[in-house]
C-alpha positions, 0 to 999 in steps of 0.5 A: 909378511906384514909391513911391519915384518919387512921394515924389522927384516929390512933393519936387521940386514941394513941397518949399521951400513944405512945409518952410516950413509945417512938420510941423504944418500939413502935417499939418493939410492931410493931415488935410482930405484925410482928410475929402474922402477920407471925403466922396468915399467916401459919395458920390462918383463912382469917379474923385472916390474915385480922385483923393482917394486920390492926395491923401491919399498925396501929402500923406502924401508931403509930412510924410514928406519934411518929416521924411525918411523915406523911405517905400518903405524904411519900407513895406518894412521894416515889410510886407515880410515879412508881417503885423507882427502874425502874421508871415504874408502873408495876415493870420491876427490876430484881427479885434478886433486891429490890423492 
């Protein structure tokens, strides 16, 4: 499944009840998901860490729909041609800086 195809999944289940809710509480539940991610991380099994993933990317799925951006473009434009930063495909930018 591509990006693109789980973003259109994700809008077909979630959409009405995502719109409704708004940026602002959706973000609230990505948020929560963060944090079970977090938990999963310290102390949970390869398939608990594996599912909690999919729930962060689906509710970042849902704020990105509830705004239409389209994030396989987004993703695209941004890392498609490397590091933002340094311009390469294997990152060359100082530790101490983002990326």
């Amino acid at each position: 499944m591509t990006l693109h195809e789980f973003q259109t999944l994700i809008r077909a289940m979630y959409h009405d009840k995502d719109a409704t809710r708004g940026v602002e509480g959706t973000f609230m539940w990505l948020t929560e998901e963060i944090g079970e991610l977090a938990t999963s991380l310290r102390s949970g099994t390869h398939e608990e860490i594996a599912l909690e993933f999919a729930d962060v990317l689906a509710w970042l799925a849902t704020i990105a729909n509830v705004v239409n951006v389209d994030l396989e473009a987004a993703v695209a434009k941004k890392y498609g041609t490397g590091c933002p930063g340094c311009g390469q495909f294997t990152c060359t930018c100082p530790d101490a800086e983002k990326p």
